[in-house]
C-alpha positions as CSV (number, residue, x, y, z in Angstrom):
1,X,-27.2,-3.3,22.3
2,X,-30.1,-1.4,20.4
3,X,-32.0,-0.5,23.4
4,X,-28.9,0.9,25.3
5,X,-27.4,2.9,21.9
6,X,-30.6,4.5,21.5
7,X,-30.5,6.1,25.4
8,X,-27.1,7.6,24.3
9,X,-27.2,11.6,23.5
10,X,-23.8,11.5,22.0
11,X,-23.1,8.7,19.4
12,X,-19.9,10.2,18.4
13,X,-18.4,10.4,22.1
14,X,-19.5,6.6,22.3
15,X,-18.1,5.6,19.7
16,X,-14.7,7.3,20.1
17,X,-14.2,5.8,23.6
18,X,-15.9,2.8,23.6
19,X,-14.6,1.4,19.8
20,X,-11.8,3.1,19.1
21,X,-9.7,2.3,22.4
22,X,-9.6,-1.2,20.3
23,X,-6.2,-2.6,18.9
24,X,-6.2,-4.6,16.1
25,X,-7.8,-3.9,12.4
26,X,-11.7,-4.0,12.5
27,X,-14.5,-2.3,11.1
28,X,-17.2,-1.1,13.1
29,X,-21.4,-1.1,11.8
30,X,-23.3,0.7,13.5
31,X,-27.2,-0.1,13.1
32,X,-29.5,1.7,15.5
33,X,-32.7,3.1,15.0
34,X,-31.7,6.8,14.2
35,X,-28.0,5.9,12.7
36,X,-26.6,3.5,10.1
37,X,-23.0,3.9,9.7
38,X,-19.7,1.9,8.8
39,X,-16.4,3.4,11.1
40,X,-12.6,1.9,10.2
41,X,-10.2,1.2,12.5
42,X,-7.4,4.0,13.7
43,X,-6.1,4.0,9.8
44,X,-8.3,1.9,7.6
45,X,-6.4,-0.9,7.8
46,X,-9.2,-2.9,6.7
47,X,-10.1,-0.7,3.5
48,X,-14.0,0.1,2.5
49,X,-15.4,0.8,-0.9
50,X,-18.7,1.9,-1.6
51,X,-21.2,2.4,-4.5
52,X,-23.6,5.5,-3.9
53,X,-25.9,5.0,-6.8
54,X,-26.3,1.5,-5.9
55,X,-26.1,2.3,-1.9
56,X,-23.4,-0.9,-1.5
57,X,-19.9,-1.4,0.3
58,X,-17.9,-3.9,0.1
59,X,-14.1,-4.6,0.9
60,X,-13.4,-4.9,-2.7
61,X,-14.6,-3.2,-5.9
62,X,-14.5,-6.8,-7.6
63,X,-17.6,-7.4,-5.3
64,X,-19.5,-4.6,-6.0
65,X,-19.4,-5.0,-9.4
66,X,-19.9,-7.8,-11.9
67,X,-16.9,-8.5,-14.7
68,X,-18.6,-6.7,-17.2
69,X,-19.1,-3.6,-14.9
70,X,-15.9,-3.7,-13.4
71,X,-14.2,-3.7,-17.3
72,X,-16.8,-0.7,-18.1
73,X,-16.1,1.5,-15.3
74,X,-12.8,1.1,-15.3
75,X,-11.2,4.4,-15.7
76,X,-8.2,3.6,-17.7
77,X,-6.9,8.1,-18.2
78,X,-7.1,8.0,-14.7
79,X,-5.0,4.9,-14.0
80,X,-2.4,6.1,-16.3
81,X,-2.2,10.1,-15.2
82,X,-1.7,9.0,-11.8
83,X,1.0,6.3,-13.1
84,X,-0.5,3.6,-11.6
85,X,1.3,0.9,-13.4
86,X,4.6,2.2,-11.7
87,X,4.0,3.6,-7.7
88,X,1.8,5.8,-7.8
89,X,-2.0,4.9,-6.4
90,X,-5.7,6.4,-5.8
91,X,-5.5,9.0,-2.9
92,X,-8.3,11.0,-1.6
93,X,-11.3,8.3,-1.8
94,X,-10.6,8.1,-5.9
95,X,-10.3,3.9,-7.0
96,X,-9.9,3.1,-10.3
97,X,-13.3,2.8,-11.3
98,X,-15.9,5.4,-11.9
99,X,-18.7,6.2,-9.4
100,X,-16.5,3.9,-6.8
101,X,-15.0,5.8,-3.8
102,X,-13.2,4.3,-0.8
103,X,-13.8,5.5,2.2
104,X,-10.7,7.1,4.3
105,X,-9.6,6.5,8.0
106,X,-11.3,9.3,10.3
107,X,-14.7,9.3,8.1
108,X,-17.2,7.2,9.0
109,X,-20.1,6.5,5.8
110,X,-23.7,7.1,6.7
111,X,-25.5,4.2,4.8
112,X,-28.9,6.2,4.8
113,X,-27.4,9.4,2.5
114,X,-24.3,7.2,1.5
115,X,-22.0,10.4,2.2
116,X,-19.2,10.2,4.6
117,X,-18.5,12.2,7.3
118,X,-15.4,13.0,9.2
119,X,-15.6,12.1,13.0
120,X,-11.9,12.4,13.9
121,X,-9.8,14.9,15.0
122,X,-12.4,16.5,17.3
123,X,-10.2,19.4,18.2
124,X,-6.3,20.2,19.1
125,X,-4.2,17.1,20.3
126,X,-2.6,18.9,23.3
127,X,1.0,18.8,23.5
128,X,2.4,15.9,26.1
129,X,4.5,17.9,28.9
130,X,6.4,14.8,30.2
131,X,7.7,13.0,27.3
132,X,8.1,9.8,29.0
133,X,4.4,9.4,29.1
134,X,3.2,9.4,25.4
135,X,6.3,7.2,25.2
136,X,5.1,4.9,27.7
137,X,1.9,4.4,26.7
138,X,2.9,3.6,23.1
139,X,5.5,0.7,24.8
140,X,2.7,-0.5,26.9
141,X,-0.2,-0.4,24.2
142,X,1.9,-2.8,21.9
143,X,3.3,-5.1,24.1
144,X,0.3,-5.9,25.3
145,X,-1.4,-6.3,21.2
146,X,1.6,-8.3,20.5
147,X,1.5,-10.6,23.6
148,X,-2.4,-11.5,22.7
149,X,-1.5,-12.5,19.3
150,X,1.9,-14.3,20.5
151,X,-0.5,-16.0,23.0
152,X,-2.2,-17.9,20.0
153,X,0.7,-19.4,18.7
154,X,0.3,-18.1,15.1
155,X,2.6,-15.0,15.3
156,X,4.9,-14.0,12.7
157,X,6.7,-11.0,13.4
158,X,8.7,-8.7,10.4
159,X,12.7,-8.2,11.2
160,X,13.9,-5.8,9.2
161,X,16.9,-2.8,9.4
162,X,14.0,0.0,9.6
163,X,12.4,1.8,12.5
164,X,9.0,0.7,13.4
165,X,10.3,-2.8,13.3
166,X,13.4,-2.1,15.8
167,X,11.1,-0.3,18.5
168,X,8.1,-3.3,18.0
169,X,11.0,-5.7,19.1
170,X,11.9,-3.4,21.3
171,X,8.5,-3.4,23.3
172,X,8.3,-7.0,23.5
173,X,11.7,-7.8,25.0
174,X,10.8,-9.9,27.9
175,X,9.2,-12.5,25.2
176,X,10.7,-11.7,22.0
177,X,12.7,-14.7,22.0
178,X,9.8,-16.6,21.9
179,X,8.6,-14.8,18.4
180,X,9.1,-16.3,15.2
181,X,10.9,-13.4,12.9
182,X,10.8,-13.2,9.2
183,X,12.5,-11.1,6.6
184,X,11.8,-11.7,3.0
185,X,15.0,-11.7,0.2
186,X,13.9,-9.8,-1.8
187,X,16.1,-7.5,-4.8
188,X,17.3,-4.6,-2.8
189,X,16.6,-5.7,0.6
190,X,20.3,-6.3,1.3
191,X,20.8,-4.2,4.6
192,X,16.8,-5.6,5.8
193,X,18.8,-9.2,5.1
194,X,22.0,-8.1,7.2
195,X,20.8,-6.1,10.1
196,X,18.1,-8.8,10.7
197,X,20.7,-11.9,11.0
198,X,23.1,-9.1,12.7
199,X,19.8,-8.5,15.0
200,X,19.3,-12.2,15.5
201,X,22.5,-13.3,16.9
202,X,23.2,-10.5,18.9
203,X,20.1,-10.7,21.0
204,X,19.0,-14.7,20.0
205,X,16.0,-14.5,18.5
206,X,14.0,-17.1,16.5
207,X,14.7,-15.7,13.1
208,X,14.5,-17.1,9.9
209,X,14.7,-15.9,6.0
210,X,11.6,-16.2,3.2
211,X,13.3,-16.6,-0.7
212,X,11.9,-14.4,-2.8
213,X,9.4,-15.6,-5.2
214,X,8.1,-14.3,-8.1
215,X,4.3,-13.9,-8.9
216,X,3.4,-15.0,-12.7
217,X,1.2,-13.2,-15.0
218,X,-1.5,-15.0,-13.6
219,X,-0.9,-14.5,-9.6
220,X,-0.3,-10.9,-10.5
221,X,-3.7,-10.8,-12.3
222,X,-5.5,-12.1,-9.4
223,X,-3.6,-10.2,-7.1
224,X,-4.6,-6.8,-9.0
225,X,-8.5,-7.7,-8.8
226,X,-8.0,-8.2,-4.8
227,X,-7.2,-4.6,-4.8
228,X,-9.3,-3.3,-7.4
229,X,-6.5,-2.1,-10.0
230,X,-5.4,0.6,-7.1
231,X,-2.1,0.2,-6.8
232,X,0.7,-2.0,-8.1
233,X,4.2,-1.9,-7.8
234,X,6.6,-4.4,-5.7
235,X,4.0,-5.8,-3.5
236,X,2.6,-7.2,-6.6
237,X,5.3,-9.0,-8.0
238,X,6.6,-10.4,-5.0
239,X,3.6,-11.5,-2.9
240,X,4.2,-15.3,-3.3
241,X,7.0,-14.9,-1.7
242,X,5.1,-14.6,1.8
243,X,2.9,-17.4,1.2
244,X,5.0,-19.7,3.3
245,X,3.0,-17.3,6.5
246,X,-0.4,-18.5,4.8
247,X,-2.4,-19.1,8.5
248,X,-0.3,-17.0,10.6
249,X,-1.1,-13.4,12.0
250,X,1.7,-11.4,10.4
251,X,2.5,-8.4,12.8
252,X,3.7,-5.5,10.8
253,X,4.8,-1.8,11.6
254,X,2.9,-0.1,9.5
255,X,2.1,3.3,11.6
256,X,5.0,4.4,12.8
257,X,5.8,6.8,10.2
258,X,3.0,9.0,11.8
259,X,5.6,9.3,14.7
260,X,8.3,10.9,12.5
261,X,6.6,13.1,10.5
262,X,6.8,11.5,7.7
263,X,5.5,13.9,4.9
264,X,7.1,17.2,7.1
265,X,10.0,17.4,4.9
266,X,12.0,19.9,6.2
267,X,8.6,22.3,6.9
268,X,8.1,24.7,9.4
269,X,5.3,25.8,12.1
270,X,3.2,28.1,9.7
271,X,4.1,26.8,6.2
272,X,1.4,27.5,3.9
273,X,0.0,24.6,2.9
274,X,-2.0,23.9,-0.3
275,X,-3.3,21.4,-2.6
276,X,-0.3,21.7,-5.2
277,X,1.6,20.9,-2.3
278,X,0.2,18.0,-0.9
279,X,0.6,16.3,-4.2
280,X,4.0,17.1,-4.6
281,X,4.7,15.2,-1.2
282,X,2.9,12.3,-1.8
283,X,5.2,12.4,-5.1
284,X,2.2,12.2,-7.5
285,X,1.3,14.0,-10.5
286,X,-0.7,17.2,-10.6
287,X,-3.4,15.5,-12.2
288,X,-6.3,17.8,-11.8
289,X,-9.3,15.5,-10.8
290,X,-6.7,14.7,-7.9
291,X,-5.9,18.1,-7.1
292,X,-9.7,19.0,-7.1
293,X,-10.0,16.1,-4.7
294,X,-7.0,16.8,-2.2
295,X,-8.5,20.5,-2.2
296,X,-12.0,19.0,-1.6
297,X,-10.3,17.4,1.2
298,X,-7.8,20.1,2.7
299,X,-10.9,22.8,2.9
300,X,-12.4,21.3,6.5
301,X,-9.2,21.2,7.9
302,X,-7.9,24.8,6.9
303,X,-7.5,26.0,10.6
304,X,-5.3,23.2,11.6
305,X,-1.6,24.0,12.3
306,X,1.0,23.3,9.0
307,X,2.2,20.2,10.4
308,X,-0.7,18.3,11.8
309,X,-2.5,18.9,8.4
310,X,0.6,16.8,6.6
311,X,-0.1,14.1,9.6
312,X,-3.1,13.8,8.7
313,X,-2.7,13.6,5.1
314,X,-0.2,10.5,5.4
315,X,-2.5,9.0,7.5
316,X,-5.5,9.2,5.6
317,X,-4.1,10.2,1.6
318,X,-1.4,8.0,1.5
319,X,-1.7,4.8,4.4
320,X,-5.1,5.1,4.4
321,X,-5.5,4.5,0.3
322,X,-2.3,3.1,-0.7
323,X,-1.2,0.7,2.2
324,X,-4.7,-0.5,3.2
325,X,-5.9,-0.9,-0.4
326,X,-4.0,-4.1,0.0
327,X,-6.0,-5.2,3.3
328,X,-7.3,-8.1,1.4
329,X,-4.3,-8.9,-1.4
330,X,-3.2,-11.9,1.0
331,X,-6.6,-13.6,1.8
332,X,-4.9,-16.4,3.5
333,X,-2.7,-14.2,6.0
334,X,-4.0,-12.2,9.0
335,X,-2.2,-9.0,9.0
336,X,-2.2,-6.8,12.3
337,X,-0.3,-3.4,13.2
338,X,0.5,-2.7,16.2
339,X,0.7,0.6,15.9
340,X,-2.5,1.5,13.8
341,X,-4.3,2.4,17.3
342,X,-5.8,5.8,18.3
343,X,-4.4,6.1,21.7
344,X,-1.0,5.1,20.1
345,X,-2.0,7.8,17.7
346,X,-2.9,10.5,19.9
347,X,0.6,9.5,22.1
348,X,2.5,10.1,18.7
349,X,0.9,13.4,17.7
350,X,1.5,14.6,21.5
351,X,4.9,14.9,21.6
352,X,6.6,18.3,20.2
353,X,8.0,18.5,16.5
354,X,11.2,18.6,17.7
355,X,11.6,15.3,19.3
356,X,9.7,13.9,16.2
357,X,12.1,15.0,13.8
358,X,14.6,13.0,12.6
359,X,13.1,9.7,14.4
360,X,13.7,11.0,17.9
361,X,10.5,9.9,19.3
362,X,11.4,6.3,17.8
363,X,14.6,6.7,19.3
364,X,13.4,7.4,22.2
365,X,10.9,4.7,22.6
366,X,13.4,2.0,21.8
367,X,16.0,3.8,25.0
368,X,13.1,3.7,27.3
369,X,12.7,-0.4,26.2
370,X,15.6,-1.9,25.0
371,X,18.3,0.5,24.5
372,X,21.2,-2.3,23.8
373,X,19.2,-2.8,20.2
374,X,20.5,1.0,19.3
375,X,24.2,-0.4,19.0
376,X,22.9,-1.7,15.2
377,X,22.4,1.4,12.8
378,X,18.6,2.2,12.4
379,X,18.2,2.2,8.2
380,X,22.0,2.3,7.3
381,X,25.7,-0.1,7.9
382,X,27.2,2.7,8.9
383,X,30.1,2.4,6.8
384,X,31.0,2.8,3.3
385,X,28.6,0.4,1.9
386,X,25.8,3.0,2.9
387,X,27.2,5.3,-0.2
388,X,27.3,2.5,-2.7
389,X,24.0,1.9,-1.6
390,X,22.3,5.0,-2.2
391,X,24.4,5.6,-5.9
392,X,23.4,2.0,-6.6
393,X,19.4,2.6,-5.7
394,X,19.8,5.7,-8.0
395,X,20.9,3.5,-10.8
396,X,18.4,1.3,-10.5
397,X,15.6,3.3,-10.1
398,X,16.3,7.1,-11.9
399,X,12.3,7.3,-12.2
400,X,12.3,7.4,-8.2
401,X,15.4,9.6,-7.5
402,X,13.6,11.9,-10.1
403,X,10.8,12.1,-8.5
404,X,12.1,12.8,-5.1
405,X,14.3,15.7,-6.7
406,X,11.2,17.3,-8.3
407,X,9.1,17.0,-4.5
408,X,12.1,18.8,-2.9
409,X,12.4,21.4,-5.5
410,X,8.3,21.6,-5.2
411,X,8.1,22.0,-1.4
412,X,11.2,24.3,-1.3
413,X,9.7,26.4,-4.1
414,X,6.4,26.7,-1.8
415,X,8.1,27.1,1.5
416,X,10.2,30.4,-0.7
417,X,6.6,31.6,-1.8
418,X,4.9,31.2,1.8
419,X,7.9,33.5,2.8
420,X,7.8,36.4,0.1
421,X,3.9,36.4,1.2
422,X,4.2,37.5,4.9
């Protein structure tokens, strides 16, 4: 492949349409005579870390350094100022340890310099103008990932009451009765539980139910070193409970939430968007090393429009460093997205605001596949036990309720101040 790479007078182009029309979580080297680089898949979903004083990279920071380094460098203010210990996580290529970065989705890492370098977006995504298209690609694109893997006979797929999981069953309708289903028990997975058995009967799927488990000190040790001290939370505690997939290729739908505008928040074409700001939406402190980072970050990308910018910070702030800093937390399990895909990714940030809002282009893709599996409520019962839900989450978790109370008051504070500006 040397020989022909080196004819090439565009390495990006090449790489953007001969690699990334790839499904699946990869990672890309590139080793040529005038280029050494290391690309990510669509979103990272197999996470990166890299020393640039010692000019490694390695999937973990527990491989880069030895125990006594990685108990040296560990940076123990930072960890706690951006409440690590509870749901909060490492965004903008921070990890835990000092002089470690990880590298985010859309940046590929020159291994000559050891800087990285964003290579994605190139320019505008144009807006689709027949919104059955972008809709149909997405339906065709992962069908067709989930059929290869179903093909091997290891497929697991999740079942739960959300979104992304309703329109990935919805895409593979002519099979899906041949897919083995899973939904965990866990504490506070109640409506996942119901809808998924409701889901089950109704259109007689293979579905069956994982008991929670509960990791001990030790399995929670272990599983912090797989991901380097970045993150922590429920995932944590509860990952034994999946071992019972250990072999299996567990398909997820992790990606989705790029389809629905999921950091938008109520915001506007035009809303000013700063670093303060960011932070407040990915409901993190204002610690400063992280606000000099997300500015670091937001500075290239200034004369993108107000809502692409807070697509782009999901994907790469917040998927790309919290959800992928787990790629490797279940050795034993292959884990694959369907929806982590650029064309899939490009379809999504196609289509208008207006249809994304509020799900509709979810919605939509699930009507244009299998519209019978709308006649079960999307994220709620729809009766009264969706109120005693959401006062009984408050209760349990007032640090989380909190914290979305001070994001909204942040962001509508901002969107005020953006106003009295013009």
């Amino acid at each position: 492949m040397d020989d022909s790479l080196d004819q090439i007078n565009d390495i990006d182009q090449w790489v953007e349409e001969q690699i990334y029309r790839l499904a699946g979580s990869f990672v890309f080297v590139l080793d040529t005579t005038f280029a050494r680089r290391i690309y990510l898949d669509a979103n990272g979903s197999n996470s990166l870390v890299y020393d640039p004083q010692t000019k490694t990279a390695a999937a973990t920071t527990a491989l880069l350094l030895d125990p006594s380094a990685y108990r040296q460098r560990f940076d123990n203010e930072l960890y706690r100022g951006l409440t690590v210990d509870q749901d909060g996580w490492f965004p903008a290529g921070l990890t835990a340890h000092t002089g470690i970065r990880r590298l985010m989705c859309n940046h590929y890492l020159d291994m000559v310099t050891m800087q990285t370098v964003r290579h994605w977006p190139a320019g505008k995504i144009e807006e689709a103008k027949d919104l059955s298209e972008p809709v149909a690609l997405i339906a065709d694109k992962v069908e067709r990932t989930i059929r290869a893997i179903q093909r091997t006979g290891l497929g697991t797929m999740a079942l739960t009451a959300g979104n992304e999981t309703r329109l990935l069953l919805g895409c593979c309708r002519s099979f899906a009765g041949d897919i083995d289903f899973v939904t965990v028990k866990a504490p506070g997975a109640e409506l996942d539980v119901t809808r998924s058995r409701e889901l089950a009967r109704r259109f007689d799927l293979k579905h069956r139910l994982l008991e929670y488990v509960e990791a001990d000190a030790n399995g929670a040790r272990a599983w912090q070193m797989r991901v380097g001290h970045c993150i922590s939370g429920s995932n944590m505690t509860m990952h034994p409970s999946v071992e019972p997939l250990n072999g299996r290729i567990f398909i997820g739908g992790l990606g989705g939430e790029i389809g629905r505008g999921f950091l938008w928040l109520n915001s506007e074409q035009g809303i000013a968007i700063d670093a303060p700001g960011i932070v407040s939406r990915l409901k993190l402190p204002h610690h400063p090393l992280l606000l000099k980072e997300v500015q670091r970050w937001l500075e290239p990308l200034r004369h993108y429009d107000s809502l692409f910018l807070l697509d782009l910070a999901y994907m790469e702030l917040r998927m790309s460093c919290w959800a992928f800093s787990q790629s490797y937390a279940a050795p034993r399990i292959v884990e694959v997205n369907p929806l982590v895909s650029r064309d899939i990714y490009m379809a999504m940030l196609s289509v208008p605001p207006s249809l994304r809002r509020n799900n509709g282009l979810i919605v939509q893709g699930i009507q244009q596949t299998w519209p019978e599996l709308l006649s079960l409520p999307i994220n709620r019962y729809g009766d009264w036990r969706d109120r005693a839900r959401i006062a009984r989450n408050a209760m349990a978790s007032p640090n989380r309720a909190i914290r979305k109370i001070r994001q909204l008051t942040s962001v509508k504070l901002g969107r005020m101040l953006a106003r009295r500006a013009e």
